[in-house]
KEDRENKOL-313175 format. One record per residue (C-alpha): residue number from 0; x, y, z. Coordinates in steps of 0.5 Angstrom, whole numbers. Layout:
% residues N
SITE/NUM/X/Y/Z;
...
//
This chain:
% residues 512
SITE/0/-416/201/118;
SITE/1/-409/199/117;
SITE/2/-411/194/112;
SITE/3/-415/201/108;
SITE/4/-409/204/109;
SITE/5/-404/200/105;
SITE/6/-410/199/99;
SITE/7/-409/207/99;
SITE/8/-402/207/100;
SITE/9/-402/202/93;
SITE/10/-406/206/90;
SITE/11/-403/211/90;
SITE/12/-396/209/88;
SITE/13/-400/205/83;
SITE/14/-402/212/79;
SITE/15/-395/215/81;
SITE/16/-392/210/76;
SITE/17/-397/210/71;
SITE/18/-395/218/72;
SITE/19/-388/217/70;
SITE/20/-390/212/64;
SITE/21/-394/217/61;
SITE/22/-388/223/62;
SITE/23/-383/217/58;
SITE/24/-388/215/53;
SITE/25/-389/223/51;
SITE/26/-382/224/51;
SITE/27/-380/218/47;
SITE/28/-386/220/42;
SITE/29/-382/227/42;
SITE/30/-375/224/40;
SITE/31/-379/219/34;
SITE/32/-382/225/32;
SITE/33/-375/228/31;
SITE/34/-371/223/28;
SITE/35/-377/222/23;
SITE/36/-375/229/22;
SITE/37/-367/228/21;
SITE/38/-369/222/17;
SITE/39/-373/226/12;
SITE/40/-368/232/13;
SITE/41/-363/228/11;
SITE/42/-367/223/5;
SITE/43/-369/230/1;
SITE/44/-361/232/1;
SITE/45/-359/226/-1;
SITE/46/-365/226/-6;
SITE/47/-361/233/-9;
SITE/48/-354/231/-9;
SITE/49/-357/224/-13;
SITE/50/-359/229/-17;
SITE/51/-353/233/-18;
SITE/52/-349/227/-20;
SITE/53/-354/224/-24;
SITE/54/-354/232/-28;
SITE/55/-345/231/-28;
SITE/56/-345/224/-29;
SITE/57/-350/226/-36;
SITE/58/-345/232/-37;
SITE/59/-339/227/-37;
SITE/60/-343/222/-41;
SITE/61/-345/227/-47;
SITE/62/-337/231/-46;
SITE/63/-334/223/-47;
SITE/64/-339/222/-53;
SITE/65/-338/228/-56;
SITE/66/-330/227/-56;
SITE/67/-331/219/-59;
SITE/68/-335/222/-64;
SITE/69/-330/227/-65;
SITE/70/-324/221/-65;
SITE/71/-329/218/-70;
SITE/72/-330/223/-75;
SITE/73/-322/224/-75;
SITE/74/-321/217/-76;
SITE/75/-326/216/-81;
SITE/76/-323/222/-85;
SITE/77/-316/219/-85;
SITE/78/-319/212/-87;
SITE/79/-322/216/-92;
SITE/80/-316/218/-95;
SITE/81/-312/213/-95;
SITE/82/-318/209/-99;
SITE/83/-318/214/-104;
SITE/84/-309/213/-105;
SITE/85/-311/206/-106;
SITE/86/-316/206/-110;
SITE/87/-312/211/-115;
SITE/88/-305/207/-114;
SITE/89/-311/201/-117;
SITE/90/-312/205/-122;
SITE/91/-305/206/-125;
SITE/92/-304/199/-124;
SITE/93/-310/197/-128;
SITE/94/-307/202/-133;
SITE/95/-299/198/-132;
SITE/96/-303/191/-133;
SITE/97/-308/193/-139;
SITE/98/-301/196/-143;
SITE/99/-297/190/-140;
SITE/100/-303/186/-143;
SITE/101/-303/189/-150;
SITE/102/-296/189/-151;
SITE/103/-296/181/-148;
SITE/104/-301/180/-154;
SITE/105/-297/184/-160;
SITE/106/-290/179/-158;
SITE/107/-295/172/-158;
SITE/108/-297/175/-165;
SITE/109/-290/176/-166;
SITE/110/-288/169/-163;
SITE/111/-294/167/-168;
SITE/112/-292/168/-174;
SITE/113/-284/166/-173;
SITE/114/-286/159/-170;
SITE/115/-290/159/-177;
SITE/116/-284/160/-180;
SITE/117/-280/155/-176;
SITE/118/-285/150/-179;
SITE/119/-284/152/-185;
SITE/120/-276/151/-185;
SITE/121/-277/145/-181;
SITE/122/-281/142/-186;
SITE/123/-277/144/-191;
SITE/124/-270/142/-187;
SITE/125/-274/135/-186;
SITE/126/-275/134/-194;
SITE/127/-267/136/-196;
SITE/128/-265/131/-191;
SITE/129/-270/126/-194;
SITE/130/-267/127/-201;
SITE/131/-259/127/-197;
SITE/132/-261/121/-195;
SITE/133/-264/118/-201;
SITE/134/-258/120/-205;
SITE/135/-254/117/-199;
SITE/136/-257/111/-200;
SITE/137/-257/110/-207;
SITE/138/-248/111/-205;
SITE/139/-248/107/-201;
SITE/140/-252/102/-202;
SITE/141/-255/102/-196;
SITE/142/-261/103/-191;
SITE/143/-261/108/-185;
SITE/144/-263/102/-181;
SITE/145/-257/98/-184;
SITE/146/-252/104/-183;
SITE/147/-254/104/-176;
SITE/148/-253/97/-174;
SITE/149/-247/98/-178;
SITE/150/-245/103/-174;
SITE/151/-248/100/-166;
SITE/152/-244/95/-168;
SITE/153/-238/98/-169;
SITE/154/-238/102/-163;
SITE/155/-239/96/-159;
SITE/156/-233/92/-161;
SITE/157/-229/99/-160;
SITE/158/-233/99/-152;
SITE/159/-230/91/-152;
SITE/160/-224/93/-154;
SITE/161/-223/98/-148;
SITE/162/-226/95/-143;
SITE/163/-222/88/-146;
SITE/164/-216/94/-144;
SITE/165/-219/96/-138;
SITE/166/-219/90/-135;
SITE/167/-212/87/-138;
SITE/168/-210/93/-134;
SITE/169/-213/92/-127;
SITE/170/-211/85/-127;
SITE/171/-204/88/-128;
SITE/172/-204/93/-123;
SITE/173/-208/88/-117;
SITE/174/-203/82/-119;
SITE/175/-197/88/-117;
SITE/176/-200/90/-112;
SITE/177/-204/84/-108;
SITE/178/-197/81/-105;
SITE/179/-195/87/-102;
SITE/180/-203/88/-99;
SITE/181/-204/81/-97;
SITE/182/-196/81/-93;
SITE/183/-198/89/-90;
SITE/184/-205/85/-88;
SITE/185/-201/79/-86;
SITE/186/-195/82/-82;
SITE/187/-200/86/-78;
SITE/188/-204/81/-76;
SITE/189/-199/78/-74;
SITE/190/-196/83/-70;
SITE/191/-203/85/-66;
SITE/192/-203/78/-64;
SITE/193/-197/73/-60;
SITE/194/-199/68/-56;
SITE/195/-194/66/-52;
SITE/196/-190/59/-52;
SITE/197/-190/54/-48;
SITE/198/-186/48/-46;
SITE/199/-188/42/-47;
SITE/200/-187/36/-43;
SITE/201/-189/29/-40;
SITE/202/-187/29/-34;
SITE/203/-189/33/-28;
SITE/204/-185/34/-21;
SITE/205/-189/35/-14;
SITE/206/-185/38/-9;
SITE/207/-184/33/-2;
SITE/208/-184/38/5;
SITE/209/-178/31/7;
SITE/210/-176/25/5;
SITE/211/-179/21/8;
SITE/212/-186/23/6;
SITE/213/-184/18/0;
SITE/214/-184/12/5;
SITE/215/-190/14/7;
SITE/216/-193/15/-1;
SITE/217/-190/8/-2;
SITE/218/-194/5/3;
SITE/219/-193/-2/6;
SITE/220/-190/-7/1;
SITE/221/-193/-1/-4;
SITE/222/-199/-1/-3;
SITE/223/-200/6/-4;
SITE/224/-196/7/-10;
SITE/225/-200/2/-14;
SITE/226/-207/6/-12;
SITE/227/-204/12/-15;
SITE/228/-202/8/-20;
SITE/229/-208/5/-21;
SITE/230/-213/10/-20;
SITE/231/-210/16/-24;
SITE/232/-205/12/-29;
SITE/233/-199/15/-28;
SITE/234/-193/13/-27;
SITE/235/-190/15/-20;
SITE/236/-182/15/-20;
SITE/237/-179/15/-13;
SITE/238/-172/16/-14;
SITE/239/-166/19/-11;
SITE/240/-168/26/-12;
SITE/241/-169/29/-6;
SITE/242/-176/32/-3;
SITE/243/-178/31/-10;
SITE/244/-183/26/-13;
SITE/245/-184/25/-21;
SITE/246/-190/24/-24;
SITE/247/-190/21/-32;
SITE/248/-194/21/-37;
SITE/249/-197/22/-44;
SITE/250/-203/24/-42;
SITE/251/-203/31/-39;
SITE/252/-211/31/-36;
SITE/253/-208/24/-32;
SITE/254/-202/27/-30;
SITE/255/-205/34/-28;
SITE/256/-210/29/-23;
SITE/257/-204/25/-21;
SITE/258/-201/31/-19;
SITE/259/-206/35/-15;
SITE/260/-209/29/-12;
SITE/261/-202/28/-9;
SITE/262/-201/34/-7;
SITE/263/-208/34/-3;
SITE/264/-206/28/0;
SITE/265/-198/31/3;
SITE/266/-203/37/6;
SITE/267/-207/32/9;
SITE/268/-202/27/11;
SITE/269/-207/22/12;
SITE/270/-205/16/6;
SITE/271/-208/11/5;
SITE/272/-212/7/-1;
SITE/273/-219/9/1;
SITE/274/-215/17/1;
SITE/275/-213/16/-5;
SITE/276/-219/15/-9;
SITE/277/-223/20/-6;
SITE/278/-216/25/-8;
SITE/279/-216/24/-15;
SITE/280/-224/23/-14;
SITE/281/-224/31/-13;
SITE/282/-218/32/-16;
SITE/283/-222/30/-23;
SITE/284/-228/35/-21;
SITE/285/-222/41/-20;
SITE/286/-220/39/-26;
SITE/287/-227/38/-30;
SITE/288/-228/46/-27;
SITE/289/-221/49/-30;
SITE/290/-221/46/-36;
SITE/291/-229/48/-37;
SITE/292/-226/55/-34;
SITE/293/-221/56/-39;
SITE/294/-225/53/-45;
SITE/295/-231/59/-43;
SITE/296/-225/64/-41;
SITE/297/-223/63/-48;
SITE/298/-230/65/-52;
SITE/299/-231/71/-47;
SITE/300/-223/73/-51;
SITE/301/-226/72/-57;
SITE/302/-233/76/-56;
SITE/303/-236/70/-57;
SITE/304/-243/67/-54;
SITE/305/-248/61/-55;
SITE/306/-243/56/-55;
SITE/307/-245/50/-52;
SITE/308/-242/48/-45;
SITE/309/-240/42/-48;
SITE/310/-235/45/-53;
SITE/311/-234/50/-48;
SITE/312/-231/43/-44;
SITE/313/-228/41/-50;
SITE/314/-225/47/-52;
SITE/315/-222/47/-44;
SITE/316/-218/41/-45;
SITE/317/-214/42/-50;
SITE/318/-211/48/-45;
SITE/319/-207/41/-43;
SITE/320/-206/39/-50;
SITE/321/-199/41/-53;
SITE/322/-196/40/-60;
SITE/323/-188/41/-61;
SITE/324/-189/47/-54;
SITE/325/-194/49/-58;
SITE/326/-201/50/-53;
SITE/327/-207/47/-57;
SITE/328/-212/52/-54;
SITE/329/-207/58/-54;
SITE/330/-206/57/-61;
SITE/331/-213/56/-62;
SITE/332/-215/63/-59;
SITE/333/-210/66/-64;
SITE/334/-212/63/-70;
SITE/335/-219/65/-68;
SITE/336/-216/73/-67;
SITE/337/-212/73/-73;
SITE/338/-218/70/-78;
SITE/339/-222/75/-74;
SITE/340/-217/81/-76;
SITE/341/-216/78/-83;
SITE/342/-223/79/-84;
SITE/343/-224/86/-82;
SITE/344/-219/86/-87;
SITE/345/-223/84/-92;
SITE/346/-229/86/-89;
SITE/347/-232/79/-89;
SITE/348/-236/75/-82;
SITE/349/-231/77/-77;
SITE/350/-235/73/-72;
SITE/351/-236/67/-77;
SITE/352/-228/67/-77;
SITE/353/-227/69/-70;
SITE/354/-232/62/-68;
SITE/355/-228/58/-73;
SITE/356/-222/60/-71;
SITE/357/-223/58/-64;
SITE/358/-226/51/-66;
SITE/359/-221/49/-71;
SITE/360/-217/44/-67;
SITE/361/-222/42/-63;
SITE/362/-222/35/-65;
SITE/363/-215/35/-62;
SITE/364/-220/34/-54;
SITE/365/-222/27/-57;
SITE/366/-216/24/-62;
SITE/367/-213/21/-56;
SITE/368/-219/17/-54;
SITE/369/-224/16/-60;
SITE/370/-221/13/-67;
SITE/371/-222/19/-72;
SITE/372/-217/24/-74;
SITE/373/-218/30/-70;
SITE/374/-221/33/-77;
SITE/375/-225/29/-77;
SITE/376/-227/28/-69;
SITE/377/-228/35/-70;
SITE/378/-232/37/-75;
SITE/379/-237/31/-71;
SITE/380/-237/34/-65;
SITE/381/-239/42/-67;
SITE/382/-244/38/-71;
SITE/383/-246/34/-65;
SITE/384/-247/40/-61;
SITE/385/-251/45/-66;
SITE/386/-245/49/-71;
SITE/387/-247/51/-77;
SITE/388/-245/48/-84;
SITE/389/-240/54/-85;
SITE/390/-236/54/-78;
SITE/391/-236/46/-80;
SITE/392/-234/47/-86;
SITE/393/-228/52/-84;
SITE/394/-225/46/-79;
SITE/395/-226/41/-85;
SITE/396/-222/44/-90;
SITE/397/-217/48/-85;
SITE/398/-212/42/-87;
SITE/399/-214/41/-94;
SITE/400/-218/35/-93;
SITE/401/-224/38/-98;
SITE/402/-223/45/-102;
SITE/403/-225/52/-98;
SITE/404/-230/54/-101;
SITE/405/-232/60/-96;
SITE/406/-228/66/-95;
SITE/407/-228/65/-87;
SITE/408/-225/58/-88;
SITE/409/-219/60/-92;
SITE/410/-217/65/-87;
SITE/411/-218/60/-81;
SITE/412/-213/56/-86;
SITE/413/-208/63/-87;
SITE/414/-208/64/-79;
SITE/415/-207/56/-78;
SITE/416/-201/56/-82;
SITE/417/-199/63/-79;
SITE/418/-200/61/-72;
SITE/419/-198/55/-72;
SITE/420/-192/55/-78;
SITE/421/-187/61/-76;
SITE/422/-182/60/-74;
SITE/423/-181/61/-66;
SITE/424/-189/60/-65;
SITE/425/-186/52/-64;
SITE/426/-181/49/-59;
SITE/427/-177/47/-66;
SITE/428/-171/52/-67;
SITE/429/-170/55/-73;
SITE/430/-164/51/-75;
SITE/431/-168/44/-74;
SITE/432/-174/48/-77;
SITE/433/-169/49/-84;
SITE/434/-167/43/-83;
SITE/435/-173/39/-84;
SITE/436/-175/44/-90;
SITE/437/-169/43/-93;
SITE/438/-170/34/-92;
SITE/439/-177/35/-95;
SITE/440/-174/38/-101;
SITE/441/-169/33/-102;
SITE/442/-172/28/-101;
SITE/443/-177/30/-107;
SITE/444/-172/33/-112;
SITE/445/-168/25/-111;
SITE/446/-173/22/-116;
SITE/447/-171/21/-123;
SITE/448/-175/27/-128;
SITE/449/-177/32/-123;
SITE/450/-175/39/-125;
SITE/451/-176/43/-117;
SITE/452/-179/42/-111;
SITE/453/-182/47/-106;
SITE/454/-184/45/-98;
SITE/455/-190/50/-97;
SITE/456/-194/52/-91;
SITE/457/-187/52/-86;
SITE/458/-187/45/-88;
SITE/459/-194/41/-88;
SITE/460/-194/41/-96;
SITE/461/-189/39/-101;
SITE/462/-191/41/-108;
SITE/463/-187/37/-113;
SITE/464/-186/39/-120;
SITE/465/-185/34/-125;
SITE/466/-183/33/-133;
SITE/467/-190/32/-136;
SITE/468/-186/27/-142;
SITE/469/-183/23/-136;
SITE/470/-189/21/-132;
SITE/471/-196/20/-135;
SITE/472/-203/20/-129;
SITE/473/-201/14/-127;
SITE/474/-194/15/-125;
SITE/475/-195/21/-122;
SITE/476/-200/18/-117;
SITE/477/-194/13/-116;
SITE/478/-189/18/-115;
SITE/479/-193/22/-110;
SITE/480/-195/16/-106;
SITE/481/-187/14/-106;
SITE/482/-185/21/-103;
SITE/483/-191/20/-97;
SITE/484/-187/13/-96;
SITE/485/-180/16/-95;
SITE/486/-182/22/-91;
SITE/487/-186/17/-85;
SITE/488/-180/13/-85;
SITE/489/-174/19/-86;
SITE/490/-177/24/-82;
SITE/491/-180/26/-75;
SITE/492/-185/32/-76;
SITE/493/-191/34/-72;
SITE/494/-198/32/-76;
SITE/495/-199/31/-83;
SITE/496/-195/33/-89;
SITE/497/-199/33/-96;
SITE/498/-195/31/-102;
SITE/499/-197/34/-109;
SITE/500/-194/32/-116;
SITE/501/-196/36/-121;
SITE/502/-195/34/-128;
SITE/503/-197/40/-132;
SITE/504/-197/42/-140;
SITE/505/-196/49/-143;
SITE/506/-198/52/-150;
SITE/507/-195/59/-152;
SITE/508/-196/64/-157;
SITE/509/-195/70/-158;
SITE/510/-200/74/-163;
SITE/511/-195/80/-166;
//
């Protein structure tokens, strides 16, 4: 019975839900049939204003063509206009150049006709000349083409003369002017350029912290002293001077190595045969070090650059090398800057001269150790280590021993006898430097037959003018070598003296 009852009871909400179903359902149905209806509401008045704009929108279209049109139109008449003022400018133009043409036309008649009458002249111009020179021929009795030579001769002569004239006056004018220049040139080179003077000496003093080091350096029964000696070969002259120790000799390079071998060895304290070889050992390599470091501060001087280390080293040692108080490499560094001024001057190789300037007397490294002068030293070594023919040729001919063919060698010979030959550049006082001058003239002028004499190049050449009736070649030759002789026996003087004896013949006319 119960069981009959929920079944029913079921049911019963079984059909009240489908009830309610159907009532939704119905009332959705409602609502889409409403929407349905906006929808087609809202679609036709979408439709309508669609259409009123595609109505306005096509009004517009045909306002704006309308107004292109009308734009165009105006545009179009503009053009127009403007086509017809052209077209009629045109017009008046041809009309200008077709009576520019016609005028044209007239005057190449004219032209024409007055280039015909010119023909016509030069044809007849033409015969009267042929008949003229016709006659002047017969006159003269000459051709045109002799006339003409004749005259191209005769102006030819004139030009020679006048250039004869002209260079007769030039000459004039370079020989009075060519002192003064070339002493402007001198004197200013010269003062640009001053290398101070050094003393020369032979003897070096090295100072002693007491007098008993010298007991010391003297060593036991002298031991020590004659190691010195005989390592170095310099002379040690232990006196009575106090604290002081005296080093001799000729050789500079040998005396510098004494000197600062003896002074590491007070500073060492420690002196003993075995020491000193090792001091002067090292004193050789300091030695070896400056001299290559002054010979490179040299070039860098100059500005000059690939030159072999061993020139360089060469160069060095005349830094210890002296003539008359006259340091050797000093010299040499102002003989390289006067060549190099002079050829500014002159406008030649600056670097060739400078080069040559600086390896002039480079041979002087070598003259005490090796045979040879130091010219000829010189010019051997420069070869050795790769210089070129006219730096050679500048060192051989710097002292006259070949002629100087280059411009570069005769201003390294002009600035050799500038640095070297001043008076001051040496220690030689100017009253010792006159004398000497003044003995070489006399010694000259002592001979039979001589008319003057003349010391040049501050001494280093005596030139001897001779009566050509009074010596022949031979005797000149003689005359030369006897005057040589007696100045190595008479006078004491730095280097080499040149003598020349010459025996010269004049012939003068004088063309009125």
């Amino acid at each position: 019975m119960t069981m009959n009852i929920i079944i029913i009871g079921l049911l019963v909400l079984s059909l009240i839900y489908i009830v309610i179903l159907l009532f939704q359902l119905k009332s959705r149905n409602d609502q889409i049939a409403n929407h349905k209806s906006e929808v087609s509401k809202i679609k036709e008045e979408t439709d309508e204003k669609i259409k009123l704009q595609q109505k306005e929108a096509l009004i517009s279209a045909r306002e704006a063509v309308h107004s292109q049109r009308q734009e165009l139109e105006a545009e179009t008449k503009e053009r127009r206009s403007e086509l017809a003022k052209l077209e009629h400018r045109l017009l008046k133009k041809e009309e200008s150049l077709e009576n520019k043409l016609q005028t044209a036309a007239e005057r190449e008649k004219e032209l024409a006709k007055k280039i015909d009458e010119l023909y016509e002249k030069e044809d007849y111009l033409a015969d009267l000349i042929g008949k003229q020179l016709g006659e002047l021929e017969k006159v003269a009795g000459l051709t045109a083409e002799e006339g003409k030579t004749i005259l191209l001769k005769q102006l030819e002569d004139e030009l020679k003369m006048e250039a004869a004239q002209l260079i007769r006056e030039n000459e004039a004018r370079i020989k009075e002017t060519a002192n003064q220049c070339a002493q402007e040139m001198l004197s200013t080179a010269m003062q640009r350029c001053v290398i101070d003077q050094v003393v020369e000496s032979t003897v070096s003093v090295v100072s002693l912290p007491n007098d008993e080091m010298k007991g010391r350096i003297i060593g036991r029964e002298g031991r020590n002293i004659r190691a010195l000696e005989t390592f170095t070969g310099v002379d040690l002259i232990i006196d009575d001077t106090p604290e002081a120790v005296v080093l001799s000799s000729f050789d500079p390079i040998r005396r510098e190595i004494a000197k600062i071998a003896l002074e590491k060895l007070i500073s060492d304290g420690r002196i003993h045969p075995v020491r000193i070889e090792d001091m002067v050992e090292k004193a050789k390599e300091e030695v070896d070090e400056r001299m290559y470091k002054e010979g490179e501060a040299a070039t860098f001087e100059l500005g000059l650059m690939n030159i072999h280390p061993e020139l360089i080293k060469a160069l060095g040692r005349l830094y210890f090398r002296t003539s008359y108080g006259q340091n050797v490499l000093k010299h040499s560094i102002e003989v390289g800057h006067l060549s190099g001024m002079l050829a500014a001057e002159l406008g030649v190789n600056v670097n060739i001269a400078k080069r040559a300037g600086l390896l002039h007397d480079v041979g002087k490294a070598l003259d005490q150790t090796q045979e040879g002068t130091h010219i000829e030293l010189g010019v051997e070594i420069a070869k050795r280590y790769g210089e070129k023919d006219n730096i050679l040729h500048a060192i051989e001919a710097h002292h006259d021993d070949v002629a100087a063919n280059t411009v570069e060698a005769v201003l390294v010979k002009i600035a050799d006898t500038m640095s070297a030959g001043r008076p001051g550049a040496r220690r030689d006082t100017l009253e010792i430097y006159i004398k000497r001058i003044q003995k070489l003239e006399e010694i000259a002028t002592s001979y039979e037959g001589i008319k003057r004499s003349f010391a040049v190049q501050a001494g280093r050449e005596v030139r001897v003018m001779v009566q050509p009736s009074a010596f022949d070649d031979t005797a000149a030759s003689k005359l030369a070598r006897d005057i040589a002789k007696r100045i190595e026996a008479e006078l004491d003087y730095p280097g080499q003296i040149r003598v020349t004896v010459v025996r010269e013949i004049r012939a003068t006319e004088i063309a009125k």
